[in-house]
C-alpha positions as CSV (number, residue, x, y, z in Angstrom):
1,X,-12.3,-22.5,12.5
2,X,-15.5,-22.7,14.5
3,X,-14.3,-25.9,15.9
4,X,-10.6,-23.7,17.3
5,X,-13.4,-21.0,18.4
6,X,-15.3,-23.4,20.9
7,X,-12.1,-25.2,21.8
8,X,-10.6,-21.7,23.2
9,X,-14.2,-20.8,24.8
10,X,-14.3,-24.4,26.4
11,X,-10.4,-24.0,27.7
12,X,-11.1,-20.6,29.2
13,X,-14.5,-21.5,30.7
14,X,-12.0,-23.3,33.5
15,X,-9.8,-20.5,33.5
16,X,-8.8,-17.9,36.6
17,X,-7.9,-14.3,36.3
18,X,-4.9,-13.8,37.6
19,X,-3.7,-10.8,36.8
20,X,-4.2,-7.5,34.5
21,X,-1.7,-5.1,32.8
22,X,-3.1,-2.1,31.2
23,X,-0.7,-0.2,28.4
24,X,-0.8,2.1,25.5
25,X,0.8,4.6,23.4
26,X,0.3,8.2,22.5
27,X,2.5,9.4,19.4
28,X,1.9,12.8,17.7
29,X,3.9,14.0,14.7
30,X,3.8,17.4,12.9
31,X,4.0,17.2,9.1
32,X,5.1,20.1,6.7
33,X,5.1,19.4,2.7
34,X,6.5,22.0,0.6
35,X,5.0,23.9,-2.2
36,X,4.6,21.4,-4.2
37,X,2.2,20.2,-2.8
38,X,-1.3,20.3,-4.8
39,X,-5.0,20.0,-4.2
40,X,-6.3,22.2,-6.6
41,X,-8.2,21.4,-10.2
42,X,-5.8,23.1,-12.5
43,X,-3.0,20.8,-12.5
44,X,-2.2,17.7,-14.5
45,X,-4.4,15.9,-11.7
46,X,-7.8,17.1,-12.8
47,X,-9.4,14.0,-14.5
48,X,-10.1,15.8,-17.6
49,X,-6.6,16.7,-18.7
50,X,-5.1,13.5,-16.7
51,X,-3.0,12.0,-18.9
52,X,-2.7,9.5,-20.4
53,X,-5.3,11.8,-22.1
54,X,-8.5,9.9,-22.7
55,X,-10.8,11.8,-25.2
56,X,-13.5,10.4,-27.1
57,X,-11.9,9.6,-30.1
58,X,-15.2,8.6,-32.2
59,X,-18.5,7.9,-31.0
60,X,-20.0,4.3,-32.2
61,X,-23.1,3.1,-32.3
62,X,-23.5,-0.4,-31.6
63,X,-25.8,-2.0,-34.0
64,X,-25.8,-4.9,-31.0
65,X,-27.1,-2.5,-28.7
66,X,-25.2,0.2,-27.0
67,X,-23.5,3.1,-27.3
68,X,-19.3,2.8,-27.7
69,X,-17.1,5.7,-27.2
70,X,-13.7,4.4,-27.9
71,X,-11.1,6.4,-26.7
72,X,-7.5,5.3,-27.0
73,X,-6.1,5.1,-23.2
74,X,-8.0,4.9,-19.7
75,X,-5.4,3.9,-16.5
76,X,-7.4,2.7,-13.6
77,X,-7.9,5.5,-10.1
78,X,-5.9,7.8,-12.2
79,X,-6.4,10.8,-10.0
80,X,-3.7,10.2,-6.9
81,X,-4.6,9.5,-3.3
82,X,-6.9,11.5,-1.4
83,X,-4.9,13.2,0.5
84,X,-3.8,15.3,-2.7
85,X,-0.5,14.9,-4.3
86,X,2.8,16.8,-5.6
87,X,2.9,18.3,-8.5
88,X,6.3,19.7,-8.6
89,X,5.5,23.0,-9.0
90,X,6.7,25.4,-6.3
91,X,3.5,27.8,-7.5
92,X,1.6,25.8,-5.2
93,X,1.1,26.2,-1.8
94,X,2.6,24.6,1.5
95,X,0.6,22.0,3.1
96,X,1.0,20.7,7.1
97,X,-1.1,18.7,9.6
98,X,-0.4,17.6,12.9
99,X,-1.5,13.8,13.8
100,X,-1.8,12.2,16.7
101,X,-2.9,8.4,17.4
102,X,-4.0,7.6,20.8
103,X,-3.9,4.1,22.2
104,X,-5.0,1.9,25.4
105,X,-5.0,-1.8,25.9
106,X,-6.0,-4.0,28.8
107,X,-4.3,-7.6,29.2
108,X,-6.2,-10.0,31.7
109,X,-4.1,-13.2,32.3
110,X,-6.3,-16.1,33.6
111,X,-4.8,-19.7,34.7
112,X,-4.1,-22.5,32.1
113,X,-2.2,-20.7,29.7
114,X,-5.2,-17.8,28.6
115,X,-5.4,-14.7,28.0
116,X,-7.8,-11.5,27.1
117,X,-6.4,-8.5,25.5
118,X,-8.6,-5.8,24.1
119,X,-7.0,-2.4,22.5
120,X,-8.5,1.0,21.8
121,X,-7.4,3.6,19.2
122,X,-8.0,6.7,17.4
123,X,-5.9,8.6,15.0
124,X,-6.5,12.2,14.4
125,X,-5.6,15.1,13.0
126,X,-5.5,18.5,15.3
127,X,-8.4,20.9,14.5
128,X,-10.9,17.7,13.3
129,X,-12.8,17.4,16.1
130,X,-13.4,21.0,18.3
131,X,-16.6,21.2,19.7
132,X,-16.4,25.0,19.7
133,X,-17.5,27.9,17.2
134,X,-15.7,30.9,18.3
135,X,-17.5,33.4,16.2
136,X,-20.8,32.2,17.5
137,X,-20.2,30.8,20.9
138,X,-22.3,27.6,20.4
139,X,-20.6,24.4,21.3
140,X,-21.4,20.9,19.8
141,X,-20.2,17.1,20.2
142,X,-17.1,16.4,18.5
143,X,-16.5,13.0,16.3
144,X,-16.6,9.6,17.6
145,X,-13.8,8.3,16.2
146,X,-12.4,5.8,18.6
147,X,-12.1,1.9,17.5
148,X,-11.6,-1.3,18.7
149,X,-8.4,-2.1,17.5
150,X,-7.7,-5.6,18.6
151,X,-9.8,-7.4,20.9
152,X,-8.7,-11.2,20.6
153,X,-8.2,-14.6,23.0
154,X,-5.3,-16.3,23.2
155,X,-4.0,-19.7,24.5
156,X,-1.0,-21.1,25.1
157,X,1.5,-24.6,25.3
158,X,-2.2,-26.2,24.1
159,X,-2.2,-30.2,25.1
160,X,1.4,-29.7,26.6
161,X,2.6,-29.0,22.7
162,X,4.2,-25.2,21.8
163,X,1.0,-24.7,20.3
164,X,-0.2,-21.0,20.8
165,X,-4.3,-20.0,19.1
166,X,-5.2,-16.4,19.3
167,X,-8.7,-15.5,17.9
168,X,-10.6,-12.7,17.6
169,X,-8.8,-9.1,15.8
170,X,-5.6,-8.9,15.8
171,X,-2.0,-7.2,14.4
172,X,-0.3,-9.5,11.8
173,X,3.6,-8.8,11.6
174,X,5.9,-11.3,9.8
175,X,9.5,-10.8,9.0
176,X,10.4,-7.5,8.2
177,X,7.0,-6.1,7.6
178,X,8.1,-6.1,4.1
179,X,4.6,-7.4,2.7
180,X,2.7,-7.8,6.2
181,X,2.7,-5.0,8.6
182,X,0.5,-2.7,11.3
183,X,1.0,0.3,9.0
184,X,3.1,2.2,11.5
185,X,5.9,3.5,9.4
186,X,6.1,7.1,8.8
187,X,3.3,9.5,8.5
188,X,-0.1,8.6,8.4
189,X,0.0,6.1,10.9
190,X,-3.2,4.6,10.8
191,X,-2.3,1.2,11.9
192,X,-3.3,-2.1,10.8
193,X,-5.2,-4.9,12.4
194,X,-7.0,-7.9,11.4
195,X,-10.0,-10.0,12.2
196,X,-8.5,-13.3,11.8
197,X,-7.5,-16.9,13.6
198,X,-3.9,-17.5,14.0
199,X,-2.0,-20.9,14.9
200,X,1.6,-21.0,16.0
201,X,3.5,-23.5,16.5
202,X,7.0,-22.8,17.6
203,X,9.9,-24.6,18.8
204,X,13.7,-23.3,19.4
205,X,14.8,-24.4,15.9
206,X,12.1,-23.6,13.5
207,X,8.4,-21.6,14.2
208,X,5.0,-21.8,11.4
209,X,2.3,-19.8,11.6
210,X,-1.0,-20.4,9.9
211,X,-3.9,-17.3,9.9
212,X,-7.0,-17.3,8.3
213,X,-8.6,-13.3,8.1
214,X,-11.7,-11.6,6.9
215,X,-11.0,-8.2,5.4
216,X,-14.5,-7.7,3.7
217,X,-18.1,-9.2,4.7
218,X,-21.0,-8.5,2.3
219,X,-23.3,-11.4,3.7
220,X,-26.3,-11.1,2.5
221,X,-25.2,-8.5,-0.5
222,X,-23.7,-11.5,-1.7
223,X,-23.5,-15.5,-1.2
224,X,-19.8,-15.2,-2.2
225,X,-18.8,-12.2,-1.9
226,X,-16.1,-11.2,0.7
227,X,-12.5,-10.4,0.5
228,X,-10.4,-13.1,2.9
229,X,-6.7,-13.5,3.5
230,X,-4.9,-16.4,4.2
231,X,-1.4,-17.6,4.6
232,X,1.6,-19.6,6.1
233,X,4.8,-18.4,7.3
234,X,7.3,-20.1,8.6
235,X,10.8,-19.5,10.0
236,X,14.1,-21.9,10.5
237,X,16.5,-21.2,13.3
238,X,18.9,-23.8,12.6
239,X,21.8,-21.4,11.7
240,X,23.1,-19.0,14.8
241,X,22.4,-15.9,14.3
242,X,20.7,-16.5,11.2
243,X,16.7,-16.9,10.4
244,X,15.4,-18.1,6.8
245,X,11.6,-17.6,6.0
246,X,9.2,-19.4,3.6
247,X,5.8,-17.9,3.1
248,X,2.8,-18.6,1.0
249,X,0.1,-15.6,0.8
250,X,-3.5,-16.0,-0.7
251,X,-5.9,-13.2,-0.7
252,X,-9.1,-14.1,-2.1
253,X,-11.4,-11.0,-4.1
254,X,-14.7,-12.4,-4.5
255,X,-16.8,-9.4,-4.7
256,X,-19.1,-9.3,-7.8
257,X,-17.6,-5.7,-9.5
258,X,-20.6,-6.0,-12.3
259,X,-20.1,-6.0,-16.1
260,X,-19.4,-3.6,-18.5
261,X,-22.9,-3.8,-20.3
262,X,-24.3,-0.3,-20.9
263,X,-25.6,2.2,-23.6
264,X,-28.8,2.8,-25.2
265,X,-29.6,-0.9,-25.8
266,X,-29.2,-4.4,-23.8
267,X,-30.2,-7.0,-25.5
268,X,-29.9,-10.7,-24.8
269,X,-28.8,-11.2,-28.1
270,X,-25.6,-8.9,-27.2
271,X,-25.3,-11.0,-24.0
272,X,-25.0,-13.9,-25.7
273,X,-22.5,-12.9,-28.2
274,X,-20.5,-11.5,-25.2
275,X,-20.5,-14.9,-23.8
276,X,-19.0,-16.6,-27.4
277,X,-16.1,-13.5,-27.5
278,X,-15.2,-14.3,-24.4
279,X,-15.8,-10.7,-22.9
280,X,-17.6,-8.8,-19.7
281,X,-17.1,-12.6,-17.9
282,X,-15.2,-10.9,-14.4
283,X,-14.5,-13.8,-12.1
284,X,-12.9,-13.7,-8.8
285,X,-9.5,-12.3,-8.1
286,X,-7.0,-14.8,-7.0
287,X,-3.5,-13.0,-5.9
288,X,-1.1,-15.5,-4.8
289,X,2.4,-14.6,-3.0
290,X,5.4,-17.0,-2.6
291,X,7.9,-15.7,-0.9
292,X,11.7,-16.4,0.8
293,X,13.5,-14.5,3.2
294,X,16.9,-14.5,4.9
295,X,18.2,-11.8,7.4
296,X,20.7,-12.0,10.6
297,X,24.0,-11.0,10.9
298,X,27.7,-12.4,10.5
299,X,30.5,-10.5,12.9
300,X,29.9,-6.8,12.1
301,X,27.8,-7.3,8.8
302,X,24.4,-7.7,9.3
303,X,21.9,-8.2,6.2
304,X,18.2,-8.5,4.7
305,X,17.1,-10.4,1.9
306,X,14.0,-10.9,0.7
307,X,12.4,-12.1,-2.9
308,X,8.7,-12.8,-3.4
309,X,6.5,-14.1,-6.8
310,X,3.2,-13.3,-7.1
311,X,0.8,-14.3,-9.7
312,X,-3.2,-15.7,-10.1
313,X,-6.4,-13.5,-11.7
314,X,-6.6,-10.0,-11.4
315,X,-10.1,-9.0,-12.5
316,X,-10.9,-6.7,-9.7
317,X,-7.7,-4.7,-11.8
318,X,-8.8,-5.8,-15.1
319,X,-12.2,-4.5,-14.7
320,X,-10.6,-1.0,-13.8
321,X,-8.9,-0.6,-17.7
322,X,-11.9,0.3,-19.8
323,X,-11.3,1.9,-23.6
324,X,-14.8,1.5,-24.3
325,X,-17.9,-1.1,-23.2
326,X,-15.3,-3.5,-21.9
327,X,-12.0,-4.1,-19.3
328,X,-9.7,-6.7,-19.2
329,X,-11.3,-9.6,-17.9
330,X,-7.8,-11.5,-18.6
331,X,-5.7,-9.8,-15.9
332,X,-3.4,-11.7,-14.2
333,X,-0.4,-10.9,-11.6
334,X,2.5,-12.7,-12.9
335,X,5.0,-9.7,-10.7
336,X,8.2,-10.2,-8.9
337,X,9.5,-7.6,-5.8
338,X,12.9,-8.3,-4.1
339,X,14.2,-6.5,-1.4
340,X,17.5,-6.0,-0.2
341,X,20.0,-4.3,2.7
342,X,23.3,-5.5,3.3
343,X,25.1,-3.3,6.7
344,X,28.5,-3.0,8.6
345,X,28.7,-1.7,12.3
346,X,32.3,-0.4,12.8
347,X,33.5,-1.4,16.5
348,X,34.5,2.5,17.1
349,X,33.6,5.3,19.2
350,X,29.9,6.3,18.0
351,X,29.4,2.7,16.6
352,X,28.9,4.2,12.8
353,X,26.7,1.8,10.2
354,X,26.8,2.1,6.6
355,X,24.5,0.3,4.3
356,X,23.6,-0.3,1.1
357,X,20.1,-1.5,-0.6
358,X,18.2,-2.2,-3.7
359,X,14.5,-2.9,-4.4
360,X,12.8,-4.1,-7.7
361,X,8.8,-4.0,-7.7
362,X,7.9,-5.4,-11.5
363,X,5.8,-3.3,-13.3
364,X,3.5,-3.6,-16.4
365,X,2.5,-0.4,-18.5
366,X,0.5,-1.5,-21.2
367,X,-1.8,1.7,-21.1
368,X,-0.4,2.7,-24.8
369,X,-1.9,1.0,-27.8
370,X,-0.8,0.4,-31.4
371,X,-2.5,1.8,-34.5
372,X,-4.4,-1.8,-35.3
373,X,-5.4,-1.6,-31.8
374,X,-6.4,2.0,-32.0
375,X,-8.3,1.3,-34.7
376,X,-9.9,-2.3,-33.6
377,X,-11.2,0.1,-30.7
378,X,-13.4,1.7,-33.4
379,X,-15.1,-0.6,-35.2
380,X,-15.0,-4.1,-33.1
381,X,-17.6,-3.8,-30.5
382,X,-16.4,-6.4,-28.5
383,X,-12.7,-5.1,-28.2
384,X,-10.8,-6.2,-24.7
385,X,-7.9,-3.6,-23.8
386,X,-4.8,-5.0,-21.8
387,X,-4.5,-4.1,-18.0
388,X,-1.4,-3.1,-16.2
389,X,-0.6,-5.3,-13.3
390,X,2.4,-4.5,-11.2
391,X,3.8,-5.9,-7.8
392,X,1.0,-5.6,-4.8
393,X,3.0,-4.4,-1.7
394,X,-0.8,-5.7,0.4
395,X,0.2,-4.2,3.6
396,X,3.5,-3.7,3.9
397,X,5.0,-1.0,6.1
398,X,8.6,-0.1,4.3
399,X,8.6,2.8,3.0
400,X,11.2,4.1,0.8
401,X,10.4,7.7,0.1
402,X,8.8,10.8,2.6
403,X,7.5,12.3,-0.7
404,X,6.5,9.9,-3.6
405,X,4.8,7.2,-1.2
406,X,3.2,5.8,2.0
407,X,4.4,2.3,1.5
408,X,2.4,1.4,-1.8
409,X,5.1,2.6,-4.4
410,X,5.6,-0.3,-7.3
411,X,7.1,-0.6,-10.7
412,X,9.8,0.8,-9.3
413,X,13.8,0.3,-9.2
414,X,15.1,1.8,-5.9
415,X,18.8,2.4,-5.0
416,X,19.7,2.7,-1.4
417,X,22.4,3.9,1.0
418,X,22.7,5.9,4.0
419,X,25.2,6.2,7.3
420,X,23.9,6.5,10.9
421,X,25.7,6.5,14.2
422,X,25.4,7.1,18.1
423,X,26.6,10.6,18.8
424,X,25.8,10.4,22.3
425,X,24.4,7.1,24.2
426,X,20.6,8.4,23.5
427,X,21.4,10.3,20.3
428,X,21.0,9.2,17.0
429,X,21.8,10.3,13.7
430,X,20.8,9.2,10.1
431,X,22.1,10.2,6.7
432,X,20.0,8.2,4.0
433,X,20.0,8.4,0.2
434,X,17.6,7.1,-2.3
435,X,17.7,6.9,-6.2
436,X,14.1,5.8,-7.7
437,X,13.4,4.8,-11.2
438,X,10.0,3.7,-13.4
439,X,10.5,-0.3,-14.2
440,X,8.2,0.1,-17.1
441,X,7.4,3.7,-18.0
442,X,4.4,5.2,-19.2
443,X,3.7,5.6,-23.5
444,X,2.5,9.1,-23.0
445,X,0.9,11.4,-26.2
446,X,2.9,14.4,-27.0
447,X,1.9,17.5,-25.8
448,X,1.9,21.2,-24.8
449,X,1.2,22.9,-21.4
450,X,-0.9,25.6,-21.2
451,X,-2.4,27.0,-17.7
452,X,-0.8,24.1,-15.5
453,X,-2.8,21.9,-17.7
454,X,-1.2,19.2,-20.6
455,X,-3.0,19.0,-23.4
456,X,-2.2,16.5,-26.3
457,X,-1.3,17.7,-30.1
458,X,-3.7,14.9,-31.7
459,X,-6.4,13.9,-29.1
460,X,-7.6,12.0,-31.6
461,X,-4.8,9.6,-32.5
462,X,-4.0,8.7,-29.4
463,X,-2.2,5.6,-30.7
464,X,0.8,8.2,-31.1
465,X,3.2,8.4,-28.0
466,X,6.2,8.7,-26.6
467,X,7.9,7.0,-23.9
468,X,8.3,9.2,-20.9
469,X,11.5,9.4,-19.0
470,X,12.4,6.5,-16.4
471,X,14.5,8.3,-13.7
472,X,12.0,10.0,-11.3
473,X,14.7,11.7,-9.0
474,X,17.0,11.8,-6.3
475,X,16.0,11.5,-2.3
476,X,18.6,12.4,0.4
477,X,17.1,12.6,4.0
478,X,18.7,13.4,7.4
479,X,17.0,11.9,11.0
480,X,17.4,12.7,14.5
481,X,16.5,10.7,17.1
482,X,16.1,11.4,21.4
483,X,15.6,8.3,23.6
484,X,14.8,10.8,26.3
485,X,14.2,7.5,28.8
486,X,13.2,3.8,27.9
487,X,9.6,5.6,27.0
488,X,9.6,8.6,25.6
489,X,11.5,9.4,22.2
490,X,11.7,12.6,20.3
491,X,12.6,12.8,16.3
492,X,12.9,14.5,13.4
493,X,13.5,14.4,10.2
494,X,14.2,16.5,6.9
495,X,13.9,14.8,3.7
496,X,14.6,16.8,0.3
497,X,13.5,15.0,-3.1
498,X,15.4,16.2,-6.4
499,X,12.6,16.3,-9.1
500,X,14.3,14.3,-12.8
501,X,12.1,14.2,-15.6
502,X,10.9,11.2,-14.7
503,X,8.3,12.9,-12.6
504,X,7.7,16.2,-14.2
505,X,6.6,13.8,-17.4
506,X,4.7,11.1,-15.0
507,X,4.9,7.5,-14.4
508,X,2.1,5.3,-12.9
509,X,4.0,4.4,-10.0
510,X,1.4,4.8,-6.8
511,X,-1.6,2.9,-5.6
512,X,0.4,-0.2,-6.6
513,X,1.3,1.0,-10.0
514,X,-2.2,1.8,-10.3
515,X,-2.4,5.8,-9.8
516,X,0.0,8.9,-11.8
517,X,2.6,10.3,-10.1
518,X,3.9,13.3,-12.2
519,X,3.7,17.2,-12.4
520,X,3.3,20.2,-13.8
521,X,7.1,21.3,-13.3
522,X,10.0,19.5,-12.1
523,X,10.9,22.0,-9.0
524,X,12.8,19.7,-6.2
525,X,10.2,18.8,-3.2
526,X,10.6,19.3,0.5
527,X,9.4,17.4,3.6
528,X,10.1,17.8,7.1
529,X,8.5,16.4,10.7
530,X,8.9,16.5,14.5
531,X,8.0,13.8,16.4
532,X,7.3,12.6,19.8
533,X,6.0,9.1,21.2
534,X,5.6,7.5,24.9
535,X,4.8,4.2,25.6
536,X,3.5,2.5,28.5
């Protein structure tokens, strides 16, 4: 890599501006959830009554050193995202927020093939940063939020060969987006960039792309301690109108996440018998992703295919699933996702598509336990629970729902269809229909509501559950888009989720199959946005 790096800083050293472009984007978007909505403490998603319910079960006093609490189930970033979640109740109040993301770029074309482009952004919401206090009068400095979003050189047809080398950060976008994306779908439109070398070399009948990325640097936290991400796609255009894709992914989790040694006590004869049971011993994560994709269209059909494997060590997970002193430093990703759309364009007045789609993510719910395990939990001071791996999207940017997810939805069965047409030669409509079930659902304990709050019958035998229901709901959404000019765009869209009890129970089906989605009610949900976006 350092050897690319000089090569590119030699080439350009001869080079010649030329000429510059300057460009950008400015997209703002107006959000409205419905009721549902929740923030607040006194729902299911307050930590203390989060199922699956996680009291102390019987405290344990390690005669090895320590103090054990072994409680019967503990799911890993249990409380939601950040940005709050629904609970399904309609008792809740409304939530909205206007963002906006601003962006600016500058290209500078030199002679032999180079190039220079460097990109500013910032995402906001309206209201974050005023600089005034109207009951006061005093004025302040707002936030600096603005980034450098890519800033990267590039050269081209290297040593006369369709060689292209683009260093520095950068967007990575490959097929569909389906597993890597800029994270521009939707609503919280962050984007997405890298700081990564990329190799192309591409010919009229087949393109590969090699890219090697840094997504984490703690240097000198650690020797070895950074997250990296690596891979090879490459792409076959043998077949007209037809492309097939082969991909390898490897991200690379080296970050020391510590051990689960704690309590009153640490002694090194504990240590050692940790070492001969085979426990606390976190190494790094290794998630690998093979993938294949096919997509193009025959006459009026057109079509999207796409089926990826993913398996390797998954302590940074593992690590997460603690029922006492100790995770699951065993976890491994051994997940398959597919993804498919199938479409036909009728050669009529409007140009009306229908389509049809499915999408599997494999899930793994092994948060409930048995009674031997359940009781192995109370007297074995050395007892290892199991994680719960499911697909990783990484960074995709599909999304399938406005409500349940911002592209990170897994363990998941999804059922697709939806009609759109042209209703005027700048007006677009979209009818789109969605049917979303658990793969694996969640063992929860039986219990009562009382106050927005679930509470078990036996907190203490929490070896007793029931499997909650698989079908989360319905989705049925309606778009409208404006090409006002080649430029500017307008949209909106309405999306109405019909609650089963799939969600009212809960399902870990978020963060990756990591994080609860359920509620304290199964009232239907509500979304709705306007849009606008000009590019230059």
């Amino acid at each position: 890599m350092i050897a690319l790096v000089a090569l590119i800083a030699a080439t350009s050293a001869f080079a010649e501006l030329q000429n510059v472009v300057v460009g950008g984007e400015l997209r703002i978007r107006g959000n409205w959830h419905s009721s549902e909505w929740s923030v607040d403490g006194l729902t299911n998603r307050n930590p203390l009554f989060q199922p699956p319910w996680t009291p102390s079960t019987a405290p344990f006093i390690n005669p090895l050193g320590g103090l054990r609490w072994s409680v019967g189930q503990l799911p890993f970033r249990p409380t939601g995202n950040i940005f709050g979640s629904y609970d399904f109740d309609s008792a809740g109040s409304s939530h909205s927020f206007v963002e906006q993301r601003t962006l600016l770029n500058v290209r500078a074309d030199f002679t032999n093939e180079v190039s220079a482009f460097i990109e500013l952004d910032s995402y906001d919401w309206w209201g974050e940063d005023f600089r005034s206090d109207y009951i006061s009068g005093n004025d302040f400095r707002g936030i600096d939020n603005v980034n450098l979003y890519q800033a990267y050189i590039q050269a081209e047809e290297m040593w006369g060969f369709p060689l292209r080398l683009r260093v520095g950060r950068q967007e990575l976008q490959f097929g569909s987006e389906w597993l890597v994306g800029n994270n521009n779908t939707g609503s919280y439109f962050q984007g997405l960039s890298f700081d990564a070398i990329r190799l192309d070399y591409t010919t009229d009948v087949f393109s590969v792309a090699a890219f090697g990325s840094k997504l984490a640097e703690r240097s000198p936290i650690e020797e070895d301690g950074d997250i990296d991400f690596y891979g090879v796609y490459a792409s076959w255009l043998g077949i007209e109108d037809m492309t097939i894709d082969a991909y390898y992914l490897y991200l690379r989790d080296a970050i020391d996440y510590g051990n689960d040694t704690y309590g009153l006590f640490n002694w090194t004869l504990n240590e050692i018998l940790e070492g001969a049971f085979g426990v606390d011993n976190y190494g790094v994560t290794n998630l690998h992703t093979i993938g294949l994709r096919g997509a193009g269209t025959f006459g009026a059909f057109d079509y999207e295919a796409e089926v990826a494997y993913q398996f390797g060590d998954a302590d940074s997970i593992g690590i997460g699933f603690r029922t006492g002193a100790y995770g699951s430093d065993d976890a491994e990703f051994d997940n398959i996702g597919a993804n498919l759309e199938l479409g036909y364009t009728f050669d009529m007045q409007y140009s009306p598509r229908v389509y049809v789609g499915a999408a599997y993510f494999e899930g793994n719910d092994d948060r409930d336990i048995s009674f031997g395990q359940w009781l192995a939990a109370q007297f074995w001071p050395y007892y290892e629970p199991k994680a719960s791996v499911s697909f990783n999207r990484l960074f995709s940017d599909w999304e399938y729902s406005e409500v349940l997810e911002n592209s990170d939805l897994s363990n998941a069965i999804i059922l697709r269809a939806g009609v759109s047409a042209m209703v005027t030669e700048k007006i677009e409509l979209l009818l789109a229909g969605s049917y979303y079930m658990a793969d694996e659902p969640f063992q929860a304990p039986p219990s009562f509501r009382f106050l927005g709050m679930r509470i078990p019958w036996l907190p203490a035998a929490s070896f007793w559950t029931r499997e909650n229901d698989d079908s989360l709901g319905w989705e049925l959404a309606l778009y409208g888009t404006y090409n006002y000019s080649e430029d500017l765009s307008f949209q909106v869209g309405y999306a109405h989720l019909f609650v089963n009890d799939g969600l009212k129970d809960g399902n870990f089906i978020s963060n990756n199959g990591l994080g609860f989605m359920g509620g304290t009610s199964n009232d239907d949900a509500d979304y709705l946005f306007v849009e606008t976006k000009i590019a230059f």
